[in-house]
TILUM-929006 format. One record per residue (C-alpha): residue number from 1; residue in three letters; y negated, x, z. Coordinates in pm, whole numbers, plus 50000, padded with zeros to 5 digits. Layout:
! residues N
NODE|NUM|ala|Y|X|Z
...
***
This chain:
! residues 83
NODE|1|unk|77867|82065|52549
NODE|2|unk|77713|81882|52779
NODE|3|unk|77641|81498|52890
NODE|4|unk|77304|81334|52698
NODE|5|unk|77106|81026|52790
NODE|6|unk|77068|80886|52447
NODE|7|unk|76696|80678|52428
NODE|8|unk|76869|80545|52106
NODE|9|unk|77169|80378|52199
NODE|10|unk|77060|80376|52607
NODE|11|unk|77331|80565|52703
NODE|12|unk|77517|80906|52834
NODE|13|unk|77732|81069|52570
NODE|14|unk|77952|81361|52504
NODE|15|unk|78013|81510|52170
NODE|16|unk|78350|81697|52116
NODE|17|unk|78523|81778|51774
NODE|18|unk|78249|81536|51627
NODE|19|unk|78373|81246|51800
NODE|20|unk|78103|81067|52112
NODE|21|unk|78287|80957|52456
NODE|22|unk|77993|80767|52612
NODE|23|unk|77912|80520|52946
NODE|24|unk|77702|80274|52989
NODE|25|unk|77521|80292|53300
NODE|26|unk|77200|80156|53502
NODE|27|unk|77017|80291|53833
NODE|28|unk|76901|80015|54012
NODE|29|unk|76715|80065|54404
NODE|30|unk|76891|80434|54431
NODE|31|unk|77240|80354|54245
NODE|32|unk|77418|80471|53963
NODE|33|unk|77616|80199|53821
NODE|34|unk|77903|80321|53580
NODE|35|unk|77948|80011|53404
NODE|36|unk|78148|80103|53120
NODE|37|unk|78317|80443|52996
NODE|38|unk|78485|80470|52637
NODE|39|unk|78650|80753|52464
NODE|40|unk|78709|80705|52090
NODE|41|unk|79085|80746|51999
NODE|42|unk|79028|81109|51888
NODE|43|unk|78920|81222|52169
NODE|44|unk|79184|80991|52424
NODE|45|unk|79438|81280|52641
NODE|46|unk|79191|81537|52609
NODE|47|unk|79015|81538|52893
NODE|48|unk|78672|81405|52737
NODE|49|unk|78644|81133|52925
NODE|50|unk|78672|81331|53256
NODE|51|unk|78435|81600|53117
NODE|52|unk|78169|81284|53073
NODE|53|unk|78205|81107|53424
NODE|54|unk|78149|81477|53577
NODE|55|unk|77838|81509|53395
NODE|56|unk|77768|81163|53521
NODE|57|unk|77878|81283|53870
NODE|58|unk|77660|81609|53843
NODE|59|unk|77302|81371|53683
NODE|60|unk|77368|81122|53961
NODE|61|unk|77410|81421|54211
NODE|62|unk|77079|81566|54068
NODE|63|unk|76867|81238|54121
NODE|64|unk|77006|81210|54501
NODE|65|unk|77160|80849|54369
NODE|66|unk|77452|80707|54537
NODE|67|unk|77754|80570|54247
NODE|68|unk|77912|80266|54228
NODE|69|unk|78184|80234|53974
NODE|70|unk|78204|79887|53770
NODE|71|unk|78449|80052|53542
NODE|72|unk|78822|80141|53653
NODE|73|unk|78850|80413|53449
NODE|74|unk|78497|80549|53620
NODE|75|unk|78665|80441|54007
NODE|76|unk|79038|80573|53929
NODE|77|unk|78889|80918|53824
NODE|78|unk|78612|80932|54122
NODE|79|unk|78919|80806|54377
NODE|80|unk|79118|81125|54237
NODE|81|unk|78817|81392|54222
NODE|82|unk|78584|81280|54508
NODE|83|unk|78640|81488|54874
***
């Protein structure tokens, strides 16, 4: 499993247990802007939604592009798992 830019819905998504966690995000002059992360219910206390804004961490890290977190899930989690 991994995280997917979706040309469809123009946006990153995971797929676990056939359920899509997903965030809706924009690069604009060298940022990554989380602007919104959503797990369904299914897939809430499992972890998805961390699994997702790694991947997000790991494509932004790949692209050399500074984030900035609109979402408070998306700052809470990079507060807690940033060095």
């Amino acid at each position: 499993m991994s995280v997917e830019y979706n040309e469809h819905t123009k946006r990153y998504e995971l797929t676990e247990n056939g359920y899509t966690a997903f965030a809706q995000c924009r690069v604009d002059d060298g940022v990554f802007y989380i602007n919104y992360v959503e797990s369904p219910p299914e897939l809430r206390g499992k972890g998805t939604a961390g699994r997702l804004m790694q991947g997000l961490v790991d494509i932004a890290s790949e692209k050399n592009l500074e984030i900035k977190p609109i979402c408070g899930y998306a700052a809470g989690w990079l507060q807690r798992h940033q060095s």
